[in-house]
Every structure is written in C-alpha cells, then in structure tokens.
NUMIDO-176091 format. One line per 3 residues: number of its first residue (from 1); their letters; for each residue x, y, z of C-alpha. Coordinates in Angstrom, 2 decimals, padded with zeros to 5 digits. Example, Ala and Ser with C-alpha at 12.3 -4.5 7.8 and 13.67 -1.06 7.14 Angstrom:
! NUMIDO-176091
1> AS> 012.30,-004.50,007.80  013.67,-001.06,007.14
***
This chain:
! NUMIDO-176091
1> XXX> 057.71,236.39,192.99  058.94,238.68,190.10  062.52,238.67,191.40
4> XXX> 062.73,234.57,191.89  061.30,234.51,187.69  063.89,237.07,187.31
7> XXX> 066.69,234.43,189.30  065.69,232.00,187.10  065.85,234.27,183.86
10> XXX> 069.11,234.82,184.62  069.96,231.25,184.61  068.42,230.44,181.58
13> XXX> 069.78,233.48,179.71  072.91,232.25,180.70  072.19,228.87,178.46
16> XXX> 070.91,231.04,175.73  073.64,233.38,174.81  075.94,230.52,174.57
19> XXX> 074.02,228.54,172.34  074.20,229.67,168.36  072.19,228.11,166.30
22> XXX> 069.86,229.96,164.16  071.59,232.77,165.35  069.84,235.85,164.34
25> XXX> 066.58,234.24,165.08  068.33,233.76,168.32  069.13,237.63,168.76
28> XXX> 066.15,238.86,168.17  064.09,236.82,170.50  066.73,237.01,173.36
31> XXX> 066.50,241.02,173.01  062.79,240.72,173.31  063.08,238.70,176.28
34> XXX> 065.53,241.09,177.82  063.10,244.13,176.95  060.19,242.29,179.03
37> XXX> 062.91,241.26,181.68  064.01,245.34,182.46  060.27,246.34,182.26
40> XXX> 059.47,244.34,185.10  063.09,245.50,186.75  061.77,249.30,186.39
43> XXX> 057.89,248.46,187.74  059.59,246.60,191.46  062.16,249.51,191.14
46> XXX> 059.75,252.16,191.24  057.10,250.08,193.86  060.37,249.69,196.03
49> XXX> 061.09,253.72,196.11  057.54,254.54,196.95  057.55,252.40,199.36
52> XXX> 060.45,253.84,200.95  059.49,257.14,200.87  056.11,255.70,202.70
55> XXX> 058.27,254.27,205.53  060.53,257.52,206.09  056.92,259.38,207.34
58> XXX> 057.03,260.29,211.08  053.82,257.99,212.21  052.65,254.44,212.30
61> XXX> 048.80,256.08,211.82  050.13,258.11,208.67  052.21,255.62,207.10
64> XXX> 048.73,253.21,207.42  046.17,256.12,205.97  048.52,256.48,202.93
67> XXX> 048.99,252.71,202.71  044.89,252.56,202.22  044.96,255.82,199.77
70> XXX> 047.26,253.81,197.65  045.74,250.39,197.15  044.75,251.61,193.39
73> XXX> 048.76,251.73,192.98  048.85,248.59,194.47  046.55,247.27,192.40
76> XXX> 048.26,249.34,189.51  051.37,247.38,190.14  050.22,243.99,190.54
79> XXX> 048.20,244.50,187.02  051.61,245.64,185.56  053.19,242.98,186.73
82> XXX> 051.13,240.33,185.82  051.36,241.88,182.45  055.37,241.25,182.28
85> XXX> 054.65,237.90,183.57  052.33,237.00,180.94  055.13,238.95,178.06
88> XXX> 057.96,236.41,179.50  055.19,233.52,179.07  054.74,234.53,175.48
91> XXX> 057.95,234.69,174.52  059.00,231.58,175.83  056.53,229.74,173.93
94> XXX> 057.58,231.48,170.91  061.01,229.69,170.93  059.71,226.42,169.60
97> XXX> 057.89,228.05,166.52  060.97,230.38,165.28  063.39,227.04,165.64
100> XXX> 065.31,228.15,168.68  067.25,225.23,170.91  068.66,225.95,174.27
103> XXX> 071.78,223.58,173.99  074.46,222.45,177.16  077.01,225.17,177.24
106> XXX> 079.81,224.34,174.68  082.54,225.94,176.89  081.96,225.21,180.36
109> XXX> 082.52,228.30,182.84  084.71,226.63,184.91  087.62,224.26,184.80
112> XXX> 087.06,220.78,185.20  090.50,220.56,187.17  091.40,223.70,189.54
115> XXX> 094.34,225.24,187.92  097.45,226.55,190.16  096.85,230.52,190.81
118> XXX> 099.66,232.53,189.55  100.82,234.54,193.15  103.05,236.53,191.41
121> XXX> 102.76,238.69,188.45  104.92,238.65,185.64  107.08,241.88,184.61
124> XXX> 106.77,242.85,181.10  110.36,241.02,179.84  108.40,237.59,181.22
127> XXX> 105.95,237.78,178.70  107.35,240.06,175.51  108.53,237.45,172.47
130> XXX> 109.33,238.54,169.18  110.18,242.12,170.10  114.11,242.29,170.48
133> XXX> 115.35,242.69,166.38  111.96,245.15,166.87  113.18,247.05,169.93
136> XXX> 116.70,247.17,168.28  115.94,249.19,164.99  113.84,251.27,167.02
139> XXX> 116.56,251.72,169.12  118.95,252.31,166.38  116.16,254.75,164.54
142> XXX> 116.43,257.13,167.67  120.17,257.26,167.85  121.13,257.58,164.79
145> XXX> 119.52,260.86,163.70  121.89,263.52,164.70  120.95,266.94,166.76
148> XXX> 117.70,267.82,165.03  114.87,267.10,167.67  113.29,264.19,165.70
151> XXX> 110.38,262.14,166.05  110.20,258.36,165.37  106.36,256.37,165.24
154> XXX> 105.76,252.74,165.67  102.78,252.29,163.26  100.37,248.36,163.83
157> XXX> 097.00,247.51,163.90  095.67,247.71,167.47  096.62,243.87,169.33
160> XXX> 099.67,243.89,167.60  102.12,244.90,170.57  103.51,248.37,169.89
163> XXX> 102.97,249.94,173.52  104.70,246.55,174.62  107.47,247.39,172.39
166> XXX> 107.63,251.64,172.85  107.88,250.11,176.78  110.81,247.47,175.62
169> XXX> 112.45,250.48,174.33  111.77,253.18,176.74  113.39,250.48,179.27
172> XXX> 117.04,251.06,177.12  119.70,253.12,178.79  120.51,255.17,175.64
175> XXX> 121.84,258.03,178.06  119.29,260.79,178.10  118.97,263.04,181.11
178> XXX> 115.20,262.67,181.15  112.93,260.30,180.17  108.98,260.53,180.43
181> XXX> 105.77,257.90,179.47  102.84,259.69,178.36  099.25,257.66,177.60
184> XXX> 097.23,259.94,175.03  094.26,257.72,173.95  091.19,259.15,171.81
187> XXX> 089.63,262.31,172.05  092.70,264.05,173.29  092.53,267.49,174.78
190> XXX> 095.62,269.23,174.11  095.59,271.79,177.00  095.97,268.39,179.12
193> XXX> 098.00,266.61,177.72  100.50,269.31,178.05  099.80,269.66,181.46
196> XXX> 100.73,266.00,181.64  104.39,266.30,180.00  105.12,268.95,182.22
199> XXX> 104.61,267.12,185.51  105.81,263.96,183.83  109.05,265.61,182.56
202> XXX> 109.60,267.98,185.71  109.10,264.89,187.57  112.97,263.60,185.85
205> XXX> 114.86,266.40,187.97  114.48,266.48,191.47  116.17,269.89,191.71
208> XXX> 113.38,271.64,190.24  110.52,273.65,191.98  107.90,271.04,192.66
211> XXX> 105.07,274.17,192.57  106.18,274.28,188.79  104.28,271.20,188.11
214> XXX> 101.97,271.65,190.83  100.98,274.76,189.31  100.32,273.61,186.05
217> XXX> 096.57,272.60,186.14  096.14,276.76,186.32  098.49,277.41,183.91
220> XXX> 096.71,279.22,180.35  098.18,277.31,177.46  100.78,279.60,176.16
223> XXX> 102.45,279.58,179.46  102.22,275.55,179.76  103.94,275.73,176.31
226> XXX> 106.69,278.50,177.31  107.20,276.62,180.36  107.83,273.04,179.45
229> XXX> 109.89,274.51,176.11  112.01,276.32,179.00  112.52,273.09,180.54
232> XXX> 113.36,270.83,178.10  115.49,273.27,176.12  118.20,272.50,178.70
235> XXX> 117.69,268.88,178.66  118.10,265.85,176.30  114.93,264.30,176.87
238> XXX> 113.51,260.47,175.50  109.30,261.21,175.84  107.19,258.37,174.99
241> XXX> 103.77,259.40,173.72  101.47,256.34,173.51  098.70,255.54,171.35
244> XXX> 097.99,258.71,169.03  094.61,258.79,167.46  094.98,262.49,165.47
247> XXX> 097.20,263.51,162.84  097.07,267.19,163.72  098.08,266.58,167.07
250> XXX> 102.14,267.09,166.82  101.44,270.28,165.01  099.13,271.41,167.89
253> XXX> 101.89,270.71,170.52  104.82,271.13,168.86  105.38,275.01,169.80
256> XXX> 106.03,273.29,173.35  109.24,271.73,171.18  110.73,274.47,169.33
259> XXX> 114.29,275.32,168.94  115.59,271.80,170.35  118.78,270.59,168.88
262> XXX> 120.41,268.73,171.54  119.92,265.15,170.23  116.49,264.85,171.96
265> XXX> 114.18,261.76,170.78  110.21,261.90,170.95  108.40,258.25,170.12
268> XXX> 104.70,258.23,169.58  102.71,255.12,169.00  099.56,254.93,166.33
271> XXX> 097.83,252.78,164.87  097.46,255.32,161.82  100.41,255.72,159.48
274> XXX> 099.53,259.45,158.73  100.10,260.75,162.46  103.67,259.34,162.24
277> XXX> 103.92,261.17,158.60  102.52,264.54,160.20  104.82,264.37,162.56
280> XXX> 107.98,263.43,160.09  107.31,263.75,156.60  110.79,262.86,156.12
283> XXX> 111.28,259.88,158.23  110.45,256.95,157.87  107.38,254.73,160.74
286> XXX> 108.49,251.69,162.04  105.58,249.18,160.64  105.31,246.61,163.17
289> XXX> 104.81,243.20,161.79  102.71,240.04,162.77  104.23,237.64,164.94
292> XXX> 105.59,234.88,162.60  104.37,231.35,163.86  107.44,230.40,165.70
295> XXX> 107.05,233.55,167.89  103.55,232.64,168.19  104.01,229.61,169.80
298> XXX> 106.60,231.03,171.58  103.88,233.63,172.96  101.34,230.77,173.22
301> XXX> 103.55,228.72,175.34  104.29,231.66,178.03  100.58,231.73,178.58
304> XXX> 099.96,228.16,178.46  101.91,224.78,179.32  100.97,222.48,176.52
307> XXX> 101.51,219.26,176.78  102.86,216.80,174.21  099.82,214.90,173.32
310> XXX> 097.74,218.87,172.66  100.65,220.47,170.47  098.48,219.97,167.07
313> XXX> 095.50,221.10,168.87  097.58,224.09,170.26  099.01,225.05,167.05
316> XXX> 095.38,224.98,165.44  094.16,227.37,168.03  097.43,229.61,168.09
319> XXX> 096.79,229.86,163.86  093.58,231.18,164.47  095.11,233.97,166.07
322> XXX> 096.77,235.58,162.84  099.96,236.53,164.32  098.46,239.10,166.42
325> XXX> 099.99,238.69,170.34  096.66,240.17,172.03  095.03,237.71,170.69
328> XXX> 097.46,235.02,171.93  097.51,236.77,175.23  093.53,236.39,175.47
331> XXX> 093.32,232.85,174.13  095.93,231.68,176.70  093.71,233.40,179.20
334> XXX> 091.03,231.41,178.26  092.60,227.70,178.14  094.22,228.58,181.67
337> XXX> 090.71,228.19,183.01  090.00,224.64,180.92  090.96,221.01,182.31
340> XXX> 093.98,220.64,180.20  092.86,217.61,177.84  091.92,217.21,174.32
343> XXX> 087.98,217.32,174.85  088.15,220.61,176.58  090.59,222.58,173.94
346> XXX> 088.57,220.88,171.04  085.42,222.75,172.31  087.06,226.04,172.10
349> XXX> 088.44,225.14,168.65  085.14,224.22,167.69  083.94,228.30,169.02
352> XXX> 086.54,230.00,167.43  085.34,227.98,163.76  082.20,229.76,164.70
355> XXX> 081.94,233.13,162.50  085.84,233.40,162.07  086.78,235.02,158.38
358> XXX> 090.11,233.15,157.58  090.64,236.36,154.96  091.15,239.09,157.67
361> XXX> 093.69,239.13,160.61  090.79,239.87,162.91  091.22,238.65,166.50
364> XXX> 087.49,240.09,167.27  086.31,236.36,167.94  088.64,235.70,170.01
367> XXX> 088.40,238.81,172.05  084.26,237.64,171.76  084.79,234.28,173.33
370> XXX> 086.85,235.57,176.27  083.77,237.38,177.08  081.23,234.33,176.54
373> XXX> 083.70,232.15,178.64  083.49,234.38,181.71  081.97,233.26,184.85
376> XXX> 078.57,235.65,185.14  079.65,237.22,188.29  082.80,238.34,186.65
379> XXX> 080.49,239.60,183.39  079.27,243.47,184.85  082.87,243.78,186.75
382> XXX> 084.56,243.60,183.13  081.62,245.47,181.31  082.80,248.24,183.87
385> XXX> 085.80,248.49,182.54  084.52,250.44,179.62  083.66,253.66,181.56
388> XXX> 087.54,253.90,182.02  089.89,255.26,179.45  091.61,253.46,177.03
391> XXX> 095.51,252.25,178.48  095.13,254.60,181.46  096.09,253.21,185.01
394> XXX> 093.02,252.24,186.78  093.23,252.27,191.05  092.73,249.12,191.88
397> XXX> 091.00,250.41,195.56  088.79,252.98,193.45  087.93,250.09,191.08
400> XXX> 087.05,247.56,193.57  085.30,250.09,195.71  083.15,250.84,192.53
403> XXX> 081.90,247.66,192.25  080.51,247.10,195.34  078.82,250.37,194.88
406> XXX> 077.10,248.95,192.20  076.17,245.92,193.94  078.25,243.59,191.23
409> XXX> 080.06,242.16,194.38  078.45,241.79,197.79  079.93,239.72,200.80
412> XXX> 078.44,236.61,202.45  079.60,235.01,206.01  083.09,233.65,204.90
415> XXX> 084.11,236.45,202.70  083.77,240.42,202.80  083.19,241.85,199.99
418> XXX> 086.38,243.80,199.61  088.34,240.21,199.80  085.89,239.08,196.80
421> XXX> 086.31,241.85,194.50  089.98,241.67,195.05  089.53,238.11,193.80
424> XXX> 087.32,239.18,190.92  090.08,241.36,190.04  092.94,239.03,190.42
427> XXX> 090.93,236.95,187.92  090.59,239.21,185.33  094.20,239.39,185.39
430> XXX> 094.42,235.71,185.11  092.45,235.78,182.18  094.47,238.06,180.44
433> XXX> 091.63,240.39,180.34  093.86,243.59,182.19  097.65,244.36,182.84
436> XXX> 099.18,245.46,185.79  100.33,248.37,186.03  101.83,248.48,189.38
439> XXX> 102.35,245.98,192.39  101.63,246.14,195.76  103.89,243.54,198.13
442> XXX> 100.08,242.16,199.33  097.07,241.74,198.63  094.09,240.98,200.86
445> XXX> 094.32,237.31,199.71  098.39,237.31,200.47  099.50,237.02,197.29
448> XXX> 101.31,239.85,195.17  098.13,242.52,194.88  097.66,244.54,192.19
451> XXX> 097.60,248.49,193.39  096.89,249.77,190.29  095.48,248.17,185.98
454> XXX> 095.18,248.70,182.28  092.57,247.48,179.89  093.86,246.97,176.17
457> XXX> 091.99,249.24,174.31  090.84,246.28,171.92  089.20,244.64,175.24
460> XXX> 087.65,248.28,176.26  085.86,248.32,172.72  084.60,244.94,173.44
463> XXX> 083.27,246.42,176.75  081.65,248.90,175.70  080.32,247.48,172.46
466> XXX> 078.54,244.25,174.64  077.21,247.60,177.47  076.00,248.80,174.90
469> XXX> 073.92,246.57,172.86  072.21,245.39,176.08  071.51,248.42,177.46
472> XXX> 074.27,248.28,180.47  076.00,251.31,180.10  077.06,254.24,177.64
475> XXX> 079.66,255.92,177.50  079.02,259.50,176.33  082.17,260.64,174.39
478> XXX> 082.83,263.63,172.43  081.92,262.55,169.12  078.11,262.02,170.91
481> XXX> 075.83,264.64,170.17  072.78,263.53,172.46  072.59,261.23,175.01
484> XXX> 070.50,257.78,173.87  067.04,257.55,175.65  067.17,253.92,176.54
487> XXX> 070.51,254.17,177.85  071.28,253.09,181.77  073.19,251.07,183.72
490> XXX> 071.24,247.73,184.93  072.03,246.16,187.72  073.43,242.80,188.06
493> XXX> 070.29,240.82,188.13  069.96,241.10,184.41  073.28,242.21,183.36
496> XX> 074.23,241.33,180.03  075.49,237.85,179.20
***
C-alpha cells in the first residue's frame, strides 16, 4: 500500500517542483515531504531484506517457526508505517495554511508536436560560430613565438566555448610532428597526468616501443618525467592541455619540458587568468569574449529552426543567454522538445523571467530549467552523470549498463532495456545535455550510436548540486574531509525532481 502512496507521491511531486510560487515556503515543505517519503523507503527496504534472508532458510517448517517468532517485527513495521502514513497526511494538510498552490505545469514535459529525431550527429565544425577570427590569433599566437618552448592559455568563464575553440585549433595543420589532447579537470594528480602525456604523446609515433607507454602506470615519477622529456626532446610537439584548475600545476610538470627549443607549442585552457600567468609571465592569455548577438543568433539558429512569425520571441530568449554559447546550446535543447508556436516558447520565456539577475552573465537558470524540463525518467539517468569526471569520455556501454544496475531503466514486452537506455541516452544528446565524443556506425535503434560522451562541466555542477540537495548522491572529492551522514543514493521511486 506504501509503494502505490509512494506512485502517487511521485506524481504529485512532479506538479510541485514545477510550480514557484511562494517559493521558499515551497522548499521547505517539499523537503519535509521528501524526508517522510525516504523514511518510509528505508522501513519496506529493511522489511524486504529480512524477509529475504527468511526465504533463503533450508525448510518450509523453519521458515514458518521464525515467521511466528517475528510477528512483534511485523507488528513493529506496520506501526512504523502507519506512522509515515500519518507524517505524509500531515504535511499535506499543511499546504493550505503556509499558502502553497500546486499549479498545471508551466512547461509541459513533452512536445505537443513530435519533433524529427536527429539520426546523425553533428561534428564539431556543424555547430562552432563565432570562433574563426578566435581560432586565428590563437593560431597566429602559437606560431609566431620563435624556438623557445612556449606556452599559450585561452582564459573564459566556464560556458563560454574555449575547449570548443583549443579543439578548432588543435584541428589546424600547423606542421608539428606530434600532436596530443589531454583533459585535466579539478583535483588533478600530477603523477597521472603525466602518465597520460606519455601514452598520449608516444601514441603520435608508431615506431616507438609500445611497452614504453604500456609501462608507464609503474613508472616512479622521476622516470615518467625523464622519459617523456626524452621523447619529446626529439620532437616538435602541439599538446593540448584542457581545462586547468591550479596555478602551480605547470611548475609541477614542467621538469617533464626542460631544455626544448625546437619551436614546440603547449595550449592549456582555464578558466583562471593566473594559471595562464604561472605558466607565462611574459605572454600574454587569450581572453575569450562573449558571443556578440549576431553570433548568438547565429548559434541559436543551428540548434533551432525559427520560424518567421517567433524571431522576436527567439531573440528575447537568445538575450537572456548573455552571450554565453552553453547556454545557447542548452536553451536550443530545450525548445527542440516544444511544439514550435508562440504559446509554447512564451512559457519558457515566462521561466527564464523567473529569478534571472539581468546584472550578471549567469546562464545558471538556464542550465536550471533544462533540468525542470526533463521528462522524470530521464531525471536520475542525468543526475548520474555527476559521479563522472568533469569533460572526460564516458563509455556509452559502461554508462548504459550502469543504469540498469540501478534500476533507472528497466525493460517491458516491446522494448529491452538496453534498447531504452540507448534511447535515454540518445535524448540527452538531443537536449544538448552531453557531447559526443565518438561515433559508432549503429546504434541499437539504427541510427548513428554514440560509443562513447562528455558532460560540460557547467551541466556536471548542476548534477551534482540537484544529487545533492535531495539526498541522491555525493560525490566524495578531495577537498571532503568526512563523508555526510545522510548521504545515499535513492532509487528511482523518489528520485529528485
């Protein structure tokens, strides 16, 4: 009986969270609803493991005696669960008295008119605008610096494009013998990451010894440094390190680099303009700008087909943006899943208005309302995301096999469940909400599958900051210093909304 209230909880919930008025009011009293709602999850998940461990004994006769020895934990149960009932009663009554209305849901979930499935996806030149005077002073930066090993840093607020561009870039011919793409992210260990150059640089020559690389996760890390500096000191090398959180970090690799002078280039990506001046105190970042609004609606208009009669409205919603292309990206992700008519665009207007500070180029409610506009079976498979790390590729197998362990997707007798989380995935992509890394030449539902994903590290944050408040998941990093006692992952039934 429990699970059908909890069915129905779910439902509701759904209402809730998309309803704002009186909105802290509104927080607090879904959170205490939630709180009764995973009490009563724990109570049938601990009845349910007793009672398994009652039905693995050997006899009918002993399972029965232990049945009758534990009719005061039946009891016990029922009690407790009569006692969440009667929480969820109380609550729900309090709604009225603290001025709380469950409204229709301003954005509907799905489209109103089935949009046409994109079966192929895009390489990165079908979707970069605004980037080629960007990608040609970067260009012109890196060969124009003479023999000294230099490095060159494209500095912008996270959103703003620069691994787009640092891969617009990397993508020029500019005649080195080796070229290598290397994802650092937070927390960096360096030990790693040079274990990573050397197989990614190694990788460039196929006439080296493959155990070289192979090696390298034994390798101390003096002898990763003396052997990738013996590598590369016979090469001119392009390496692309992307998204650098710490400022000391050139100065704790750079021993791997010495005594280069062979016109050899090294591009880092940060959103923090005092890496790039650790690395070069002499040269000079390349700040990447905001999109101006022509490139904007340029960006807008690769995402989304807008019609004549929904250019004002388009333009309205593209402004809110700020310039920033992530947040273009997302918002086209959004409207792809809307009927494509005034009514439906002027709702998600009408969201974005909602809590937006015109004073900051913040593209956080944007980034908010993909989430909110999500189907809720698609809700725990992006939540999941978050246990991944920032930009890294993510196996699309592993992923998908990962989420049927967890019981977000399950099969039914038209579809197995592998052919529905491929379609859960596929839809994430459609919303903008990953990038594809690689391509397969099929997928399970014939059209171009994805073999392997990124998650913007924006859209990770959002992840994990959503897991987080309700309870979903945590991820432990190494800034954590103790694990938080209420932290575990819930399972779909009351996932967060």
């Amino acid at each position: 009986m429990l699970k059908r209230e909890f069915k129905l909880l779910q439902q509701f919930l759904s209402k809730a969270n998309r309803s704002h008025n009186n909105e802290e009011a509104m927080n607090e009293w879904l959170k205490q609803l939630r709180d009764a709602a995973y009490r009563g999850e724990d109570i049938i998940d601990e009845y349910i493991l007793k009672n398994e461990r009652r039905i693995r004994k050997r006899s009918h006769i002993k399972r029965w005696i232990l049945s009758l020895h534990d009719l005061p934990g039946h009891r016990r149960v029922g009690k407790s669960i009569m006692a969440v009932q009667e929480e969820l009663r109380m609550i729900f009554s309090s709604k009225d008295r603290l001025g709380i209305q469950i409204t229709g849901d301003p954005i509907p979930i799905m489209s109103l008119q089935k949009r046409k499935r994109r079966d192929i996806y895009p390489d990165i030149d079908d979707v970069i605008v605004g980037f080629d005077d960007d990608a040609r002073r970067v260009v012109r930066q890196l060969t124009s610096l003479g023999d000294e090993l230099r490095v060159v840093t494209i500095v912008g607020m996270g959103g703003l494009g620069k691994t787009t561009l640092a891969k617009k870039v990397y993508n020029v011919q500019m005649g080195f013998e080796c070229v290598a793409w290397v994802s650092v992210g937070q927390n960096c260990q360096e030990v790693k990451l040079l274990q990573e150059l050397i197989k990614k640089t190694i990788r460039c020559d196929s006439e080296e010894p493959y155990h070289d690389r192979k090696n390298s996760n034994k390798m101390e890390r003096e002898d990763l440094e003396e052997n990738l500096n013996g590598y590369l000191k016979n090469k001119r090398f392009f390496i692309v390190m992307d998204d650098i959180w710490e400022d000391g970090l050139w100065d704790s690799i750079k021993l791997a680099f010495r005594d280069i002078k062979n016109g050899s280039r090294i591009l880092f990506t940060s959103r923090s303009y005092s890496v790039a001046k650790a690395a070069d105190p002499n040269g000079d970042p390349y700040e990447l700008p905001f999109l101006n609004e022509d490139e904007c609606w340029d960006l807008f208009n690769k995402k989304v087909n807008c019609p004549t009669d929904l250019v004002d409205m388009g333009r309205q919603l593209v402004e809110k943006c700020k310039g920033l292309p992530l947040a273009i990206v997302v918002l086209g992700g959004i409207l792809s899943k809307k009927a494509c008519n005034a009514l439906e665009w002027r709702r998600v207007l009408d969201t974005l208005d909602w809590r937006f500070d015109p004073s900051t180029k913040d593209c956080s409610e944007v980034l908010a309302l993909s989430y909110r506009d999500m189907p809720e079976y698609l809700k725990p498979c992006f939540l999941y995301l978050g246990l991944f790390p920032g930009e890294g590729e993510i196996r699309s197998s592993k992923l998908r096999m990962l989420w049927i362990a967890e019981g977000f997707v399950v099969g039914n007798t038209r579809k197995q469940a592998e052919d529905i989380a491929e379609e859960y995935l596929e839809e994430l992509y459609e919303r903008s909400l990953i990038q594809v890394a690689s391509k397969k030449s099929y997928g399970r539902s014939r059209t171009c599958g994805i073999k392997s994903c990124l998650i913007h590290d924006l859209l990770r944050d959002l992840a994990i900051a959503v897991a987080n408040e309700f309870e979903f998941l945590h991820v432990y990093g190494n800034q954590d210093t103790e694990f938080p006692p209420k932290a575990r992952r819930r399972p779909p039934s009351l996932h967060p909304l």
